[in-house]
N, C-alpha and C positions, 0 to 999 in steps of 0.2 A: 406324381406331382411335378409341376409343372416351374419354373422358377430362373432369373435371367442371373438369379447370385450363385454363387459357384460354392460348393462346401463339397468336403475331401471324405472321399469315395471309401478311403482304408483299402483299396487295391493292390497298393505297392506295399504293404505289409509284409516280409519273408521270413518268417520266423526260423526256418529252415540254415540261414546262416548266422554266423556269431551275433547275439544281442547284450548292448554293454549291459552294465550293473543296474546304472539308473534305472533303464528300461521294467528291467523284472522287480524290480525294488518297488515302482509305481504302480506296476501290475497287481504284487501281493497285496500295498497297500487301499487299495482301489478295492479291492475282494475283501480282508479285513472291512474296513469301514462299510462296504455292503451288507456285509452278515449281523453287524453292527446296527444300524440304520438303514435299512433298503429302500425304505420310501422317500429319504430325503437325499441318500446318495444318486440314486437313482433322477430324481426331479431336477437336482445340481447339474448331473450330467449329460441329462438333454437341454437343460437350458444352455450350458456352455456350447455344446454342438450347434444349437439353436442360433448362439450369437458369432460365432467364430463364424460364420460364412456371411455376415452381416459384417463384420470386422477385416476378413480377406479381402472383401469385395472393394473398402473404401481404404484399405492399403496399398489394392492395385491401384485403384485409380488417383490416390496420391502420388506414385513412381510413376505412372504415367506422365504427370501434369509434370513433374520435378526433374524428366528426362531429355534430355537435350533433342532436338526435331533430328530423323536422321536425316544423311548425305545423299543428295542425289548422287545414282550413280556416271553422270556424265562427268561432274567435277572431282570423281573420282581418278581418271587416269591424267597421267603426267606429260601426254605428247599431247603440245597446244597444236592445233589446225590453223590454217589460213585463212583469212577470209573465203568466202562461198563462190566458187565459180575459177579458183588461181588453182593450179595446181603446181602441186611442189617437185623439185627434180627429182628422179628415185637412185636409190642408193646403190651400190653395184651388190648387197645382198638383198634386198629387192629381187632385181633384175635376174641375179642368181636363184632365188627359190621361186620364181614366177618360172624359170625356164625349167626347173627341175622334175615341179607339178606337172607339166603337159607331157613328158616324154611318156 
């Protein structure tokens, strides 16, 4: 299926390294209430999957809207230039590693 909303893959899953308490505590309880009710656990649980990527999708694009525009990077650096066409005297380490490059 095909879809422009984004919903989480469970890829980064590693269960192979330490997992806190909460974690397996939600697991059991999750398998508990299955074996309990499977059809309604079960129906809860694709609906929430269902909506959380319907809910990602307009989280991002609230932080988007909320996010300051970034910085060109030209008014990034700190050495102003001359007007177009002046040139400026050059330094004696200028001069210095310009002559350094050609040897």
């Amino acid at each position: 299926m095909v879809s422009n909303v984004k919903y989480y893959s469970f890829k980064t899953i590693n269960l192979k390294k330490s997992v806190p308490f909460l974690v397996i505590f939600m697991i059991a309880l999750f398998l508990a209430l299955l074996s309990y009710q499977p059809a309604h656990v079960l129906f809860a649980a694709f609906v929430a999957y269902a909506v959380s990527g319907y809910a990602g999708t307009a989280w991002m694009m609230l932080q988007r809207r909320r996010a300051p525009p970034p910085i060109p990077p030209a008014t990034l650096t700190s050495r102003r230039r001359g007007p177009p066409g002046v040139r400026r005297p050059a330094t004696a380490a200028a001069v210095s590693a310009r002559c350094r490059c050609r040897s």
